[in-house]
N, C-alpha and C positions, 0 to 999 in steps of 0.2 A: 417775367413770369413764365413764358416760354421755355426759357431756360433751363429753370427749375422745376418745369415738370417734365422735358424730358430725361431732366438727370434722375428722378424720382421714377421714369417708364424703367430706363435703365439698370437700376438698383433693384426693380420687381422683376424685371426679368432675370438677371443673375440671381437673385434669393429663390426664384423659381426652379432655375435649373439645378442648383444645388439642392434645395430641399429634391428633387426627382431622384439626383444622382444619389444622393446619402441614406434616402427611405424609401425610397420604392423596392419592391422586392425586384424587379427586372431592371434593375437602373441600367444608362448609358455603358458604366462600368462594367458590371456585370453580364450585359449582354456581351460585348467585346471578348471577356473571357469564357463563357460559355462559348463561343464559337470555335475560337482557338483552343482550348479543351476538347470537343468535342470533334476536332480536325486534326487531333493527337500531341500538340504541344505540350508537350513535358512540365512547363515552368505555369504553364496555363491551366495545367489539371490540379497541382499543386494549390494553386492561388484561389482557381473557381472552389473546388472540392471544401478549401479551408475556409474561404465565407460561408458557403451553405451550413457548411457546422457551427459555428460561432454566432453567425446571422439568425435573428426569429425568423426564423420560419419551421414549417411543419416538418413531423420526424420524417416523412416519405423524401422532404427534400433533403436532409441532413443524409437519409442513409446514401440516396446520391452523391453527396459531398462525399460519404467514403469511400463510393465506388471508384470517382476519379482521386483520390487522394491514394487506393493503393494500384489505380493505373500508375500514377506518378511513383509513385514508390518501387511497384517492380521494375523499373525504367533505370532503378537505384539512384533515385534523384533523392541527398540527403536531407533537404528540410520534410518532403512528405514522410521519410522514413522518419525522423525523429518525432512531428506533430502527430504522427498514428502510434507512436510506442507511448506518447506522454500523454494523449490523448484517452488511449484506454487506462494507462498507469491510476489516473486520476479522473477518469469521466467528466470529462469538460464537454462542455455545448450542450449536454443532455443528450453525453452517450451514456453508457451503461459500463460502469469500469467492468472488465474483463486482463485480468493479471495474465494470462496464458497469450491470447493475443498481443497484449504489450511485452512479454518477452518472445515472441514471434519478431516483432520489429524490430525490436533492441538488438536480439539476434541478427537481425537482416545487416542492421547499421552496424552491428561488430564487427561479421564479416565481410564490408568496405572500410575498415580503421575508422571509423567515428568514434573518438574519447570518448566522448559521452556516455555512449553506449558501452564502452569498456567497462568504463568504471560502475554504469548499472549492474552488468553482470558477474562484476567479479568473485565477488561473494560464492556465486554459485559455480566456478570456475576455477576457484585454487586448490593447488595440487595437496594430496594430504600428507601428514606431516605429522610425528608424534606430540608436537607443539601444540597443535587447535582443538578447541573441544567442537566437536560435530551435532547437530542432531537432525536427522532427515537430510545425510550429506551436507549440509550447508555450516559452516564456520558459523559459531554464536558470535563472536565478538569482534564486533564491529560493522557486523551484518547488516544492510540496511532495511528500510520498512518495504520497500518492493519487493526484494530478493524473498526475503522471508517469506510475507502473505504468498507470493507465487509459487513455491516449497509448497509449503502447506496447502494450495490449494491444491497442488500437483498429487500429490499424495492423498487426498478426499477430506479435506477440512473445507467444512460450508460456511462464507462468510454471513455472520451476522450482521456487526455495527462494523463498518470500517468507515471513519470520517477524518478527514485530513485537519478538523479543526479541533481532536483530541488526541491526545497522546495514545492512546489506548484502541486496541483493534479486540472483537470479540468474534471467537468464531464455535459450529457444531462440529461435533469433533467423534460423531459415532462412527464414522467410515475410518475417520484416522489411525485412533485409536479406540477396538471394541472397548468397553469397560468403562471411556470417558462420555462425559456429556458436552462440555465447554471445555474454552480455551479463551483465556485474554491473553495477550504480547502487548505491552508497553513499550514505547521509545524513549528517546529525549529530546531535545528540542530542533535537533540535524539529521532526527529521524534512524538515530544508531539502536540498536538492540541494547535496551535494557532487563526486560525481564520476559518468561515465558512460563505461563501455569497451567496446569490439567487440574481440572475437577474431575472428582468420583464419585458420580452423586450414592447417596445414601445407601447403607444392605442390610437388611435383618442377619447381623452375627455377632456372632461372642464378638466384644473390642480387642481382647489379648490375642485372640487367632487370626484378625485379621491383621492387625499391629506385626505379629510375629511370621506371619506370609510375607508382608509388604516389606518388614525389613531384609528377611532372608532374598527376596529379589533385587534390594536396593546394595543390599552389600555382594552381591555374586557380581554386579556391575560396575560397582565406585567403588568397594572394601569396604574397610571398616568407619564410622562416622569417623568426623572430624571434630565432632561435638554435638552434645546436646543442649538444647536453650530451654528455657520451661519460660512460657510466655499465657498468662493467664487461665493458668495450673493446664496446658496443652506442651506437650514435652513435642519439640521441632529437633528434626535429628540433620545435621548439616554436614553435605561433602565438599570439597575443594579440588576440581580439576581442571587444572590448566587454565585459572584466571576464572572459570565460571563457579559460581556457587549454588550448590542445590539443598533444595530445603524439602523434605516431608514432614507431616503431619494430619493429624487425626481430629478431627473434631466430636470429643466425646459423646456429646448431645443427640448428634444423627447420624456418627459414624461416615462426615465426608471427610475424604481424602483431600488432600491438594501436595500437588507436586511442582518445586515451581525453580527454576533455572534462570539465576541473576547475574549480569556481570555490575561488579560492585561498582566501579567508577562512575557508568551510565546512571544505573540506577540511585545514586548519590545526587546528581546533576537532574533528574526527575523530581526526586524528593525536594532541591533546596529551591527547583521552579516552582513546584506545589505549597510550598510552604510562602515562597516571596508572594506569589499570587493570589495564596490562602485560596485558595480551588482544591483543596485536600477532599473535599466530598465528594467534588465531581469524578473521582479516579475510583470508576465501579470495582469494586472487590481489592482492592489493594493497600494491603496492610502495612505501614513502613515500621520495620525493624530494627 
């Protein structure tokens, strides 16, 4: 009987100290690194910095977590540099995504050769070329959903809806472009640029004069269409450059604009997901052609 209750003392005591270690917010662990952290260890500010973010606890102690996370980082210690680029890229822990900061890092970790980080910023790093179509300097095709959002924000687009668990990013677009109100940019499922729209919202004017502005602008920049579609008696005038397809048109009704820049392959591989999924509703404003 003896026996088995000291094997039973035993058993409560290790489930003791582990439950300490694994939920306590100052566990064993934790204090260790906090020390070492706080006595400048590089691998220590890393590791403390990256619990506090990830771990419940409150936002005072998370911003601390990134306090030592870009000690470690300026140190050019790689894993803080890349969990602060990916960190903001995508707002994990109950940060607040911030694209400008995550290409700070990205940046940081390109220049010490981290791949990773390469291949983040390429997009906004290749040389130009009569080959690519551009828009806001950045390559459409094949651009990814970081590169992009981060363009765009760089240049005064306010994100709206950006959720990693839809295809579709929406953002305000009156600093970008005066004249617009919205923007959505669609991907596909590896997060490659499929598609890119401007709304115009509504104007008290003649429809033929503004039709005939907006074309006179569209062909001084692409030439002459490459066709017309008539799509539910709305006549869509369509250019082709260098792999990208762009589309205007007029909506009779209220006199919105949409301008919208597809690469056909992506945006195929959007549609045949939406269709396998039958989630065609959920893709706010987007019409498949």
């Amino acid at each position: 009987m003896k026996k088995y209750l000291k094997i039973f003392i035993c058993f409560l005591i290790i489930f003791c100290i582990f439950f300490v270690v694994e939920t306590h917010p100052d566990s064993l662990e934790l204090q260790v690194l906090k020390k070492r952290a706080y006595k400048g260890d590089t691998v220590a500010e890393y590791l403390y910095g990256r619990k506090l973010v990830l771990g419940n606890y409150s936002m005072e102690k998370k911003i601390k977590g990134i306090h030592f996370l870009k000690k470690s980082a300026l140190k050019g210690y790689a894993p803080a540099i890349l969990f602060l680029a990916h960190m903001y890229e995508k707002g994990i822990g109950g940060i607040e995504r911030n694209f400008v900061e995550a290409y700070t890092w990205y940046k940081k970790g390109e220049e010490i050769g981290l791949e990773i980080a390469k291949i983040k910023l390429a997009p906004l790093h290749k040389e130009k070329n009569n080959e690519d179509f551009r828009l806001f300097g950045i390559v459409l095709k094949g651009a990814r959903r970081f590169a992009i959002s981060y363009i765009l924000q760089k240049h005064g687009a306010v994100p709206i809806k950006i959720n990693e668990n839809s295809f579709c990013d929406l953002f305000s677009t009156q600093k970008l472009l005066p004249g617009t109100d919205l923007m959505q940019v669609c991907y596909n499922k590896d997060g490659e640029f499929a598609l890119l729209e401007y709304r115009y919202p509504p104007r008290p004017v003649d429809y033929d004069k503004l039709l005939a502005s907006w074309l006179a602008k569209l062909k001084k920049k692409y030439g002459n269409p490459k066709e017309i579609r008539v799509n539910n008696l709305v006549d869509r005038y369509v250019w082709e450059k260098k792999g990208i397809l762009i589309y205007f048109w007029i909506e009779p009704k209220t006199y919105t604009c949409f301008l919208r820049y597809v690469d056909p392959d992506t945006y195929k591989e959007l549609y045949e997901l939406y269709r396998a999924n039958k989630e065609r509703k959920k893709l706010n404003r987007v019409e498949f052609f």
